[in-house]
N, C-alpha and C positions, 0 to 999 in steps of 0.2 A: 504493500500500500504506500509506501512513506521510503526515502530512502536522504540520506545526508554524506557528507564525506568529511573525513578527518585528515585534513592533507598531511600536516605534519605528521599523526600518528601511523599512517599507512594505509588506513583502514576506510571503510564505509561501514554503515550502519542502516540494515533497512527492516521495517515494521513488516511480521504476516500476518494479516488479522487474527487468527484464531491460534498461531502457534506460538511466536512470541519477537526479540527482538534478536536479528543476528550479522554476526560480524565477519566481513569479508575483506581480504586484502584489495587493496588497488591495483598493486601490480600484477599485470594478466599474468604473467610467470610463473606467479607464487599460486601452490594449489587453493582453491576454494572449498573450504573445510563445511562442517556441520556446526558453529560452535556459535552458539546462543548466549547472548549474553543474560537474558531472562525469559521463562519462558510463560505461559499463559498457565494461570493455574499459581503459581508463585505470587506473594509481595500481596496479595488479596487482586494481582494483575485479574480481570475476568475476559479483556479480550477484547475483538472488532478495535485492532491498534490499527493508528492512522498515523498520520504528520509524526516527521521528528525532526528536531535540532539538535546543535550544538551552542552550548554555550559557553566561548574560551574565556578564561579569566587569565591567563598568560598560554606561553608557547605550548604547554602538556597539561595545563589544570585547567578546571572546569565541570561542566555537568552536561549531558546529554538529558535531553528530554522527549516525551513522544508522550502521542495521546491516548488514553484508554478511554474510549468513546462508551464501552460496554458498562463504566459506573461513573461516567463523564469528569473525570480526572486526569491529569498529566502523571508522568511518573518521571522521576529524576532517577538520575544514576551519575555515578562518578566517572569523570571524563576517561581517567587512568584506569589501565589494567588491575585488576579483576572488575572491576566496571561497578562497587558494591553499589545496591539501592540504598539509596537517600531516605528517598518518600514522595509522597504524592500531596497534589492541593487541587 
């Protein structure tokens, strides 16, 4: 549904409605793995994810955000690897 890029980090970041948020290299090169950063069902996540962003607060920190349209909440997460959840508003 949603999809963002973290250029510095390497990575994109794109919403599936029902499964959850997942993370893929940029460079076509590098294999395109399975690896979710959160997935539905988690974090009281319920689903139908849309929009995401990035939110840098310097070169690597910050928050990713995307929306959980299913209990009309956004959901944060930590810019940096392992990506922990913040919270939602």
């Amino acid at each position: 549904e949603g999809a963002v890029s973290d250029d510095q980090a390497g990575f994109a970041f794109l919403t599936e409605e029902a499964v959850g948020i997942r993370k893929v290299p940029i460079d076509p090169k590098k294999p395109v793995g399975e690896e979710y950063i959160l997935r539905v069902g988690q974090n009281e996540v319920v689903g139908d994810l849309e929009g995401i962003t990035i939110l840098a607060t310097g070169l690597d920190t910050g928050y990713i955000i995307a929306s959980d349209q299913g209990r009309s909440q956004f959901i944060v997460l930590d810019r940096k690897t392992p990506h922990q959840y913040i919270g939602s508003f």
